[in-house]
N, C-alpha and C positions, 0 to 999 in steps of 0.2 A: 509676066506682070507681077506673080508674086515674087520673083525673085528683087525684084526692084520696090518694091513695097517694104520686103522685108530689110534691104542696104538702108531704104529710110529710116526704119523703125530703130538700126541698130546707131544712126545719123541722131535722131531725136532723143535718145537716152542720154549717149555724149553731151550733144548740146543742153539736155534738162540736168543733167549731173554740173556741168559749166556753170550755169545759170544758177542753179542753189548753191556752190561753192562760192561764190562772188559774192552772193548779198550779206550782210553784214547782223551778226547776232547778238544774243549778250556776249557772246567770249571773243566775237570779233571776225572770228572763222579765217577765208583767206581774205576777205573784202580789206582785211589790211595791207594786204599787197596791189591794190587796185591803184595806188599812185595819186595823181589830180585828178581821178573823175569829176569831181567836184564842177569843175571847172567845164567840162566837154557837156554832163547831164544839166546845167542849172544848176540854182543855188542851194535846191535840197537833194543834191545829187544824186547818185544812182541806184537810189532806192526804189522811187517809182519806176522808172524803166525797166530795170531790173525786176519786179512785183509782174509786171506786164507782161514781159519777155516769158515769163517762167511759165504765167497763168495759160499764154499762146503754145509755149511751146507742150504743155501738158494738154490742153486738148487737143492737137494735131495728132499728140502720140494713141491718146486713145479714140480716134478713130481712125488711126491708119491701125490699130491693134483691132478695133471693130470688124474693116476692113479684110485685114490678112487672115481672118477666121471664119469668115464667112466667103471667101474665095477659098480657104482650106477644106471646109466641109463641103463646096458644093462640085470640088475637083474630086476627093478622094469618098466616092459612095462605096468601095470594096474594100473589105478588110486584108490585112497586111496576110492575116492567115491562111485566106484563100491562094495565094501564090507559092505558102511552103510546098516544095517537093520532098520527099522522105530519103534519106544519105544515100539507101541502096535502091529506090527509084523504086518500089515497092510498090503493086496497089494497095490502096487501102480495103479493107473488106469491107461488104454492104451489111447491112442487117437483114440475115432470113426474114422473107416475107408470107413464105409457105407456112402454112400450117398455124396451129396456134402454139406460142411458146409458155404457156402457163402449164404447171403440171395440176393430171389428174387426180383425184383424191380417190384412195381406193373402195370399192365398192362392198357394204357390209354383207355378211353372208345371207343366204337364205335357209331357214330352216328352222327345224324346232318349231 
């Protein structure tokens, strides 16, 4: 499931990268290469459409980004670190449990 969530996700970028190169700015962007739109969107061409396309396709992505992260956290509850094994297969050592490990403070004399 995430693997196919995630082909969307990287489908939605493309497409929202498409989508903002097309529309047309002050310096003109690519929308100068769009040809007749004019003519296929209506008479205020493909501004609105384009406006809409973009606004759809940015909330798809984030919640299919919602989505892929909350099917990520609720797959992976163990850390990456709990699977390291050490090169020479090594136990790791425990911590003495015996005994107390604080040292003593020595005791003053008696006398005089």
């Amino acid at each position: 499931m995430t693997s196919t969530l995630l082909i969307v996700q990287i489908v939605l970028a493309i497409a929202i990268t498409i989508a903002v190169l097309l529309q047309k700015s002050s310096s003109i962007g690519l929308g100068a290469y769009s040809g007749s739109n004019e003519s296929v969107f209506g008479a205020k061409g493909p501004t609105g459409f384009l406006a809409k396309l973009t606004f759809t396709l940015a909330f798809a992505f984030i919640v299919n980004t919602l989505v892929l992260g909350y099917f990520y956290t609720s797959q992976n509850s163990a850390s990456v670190a709990d699977t390291i094994v050490p090169e020479n297969n090594a136990a790791v050592p425990a911590v003495p449990t015996t005994g107390s490990t604080t040292p003593v403070a020595p005791a003053a004399p008696i006398g005089n």
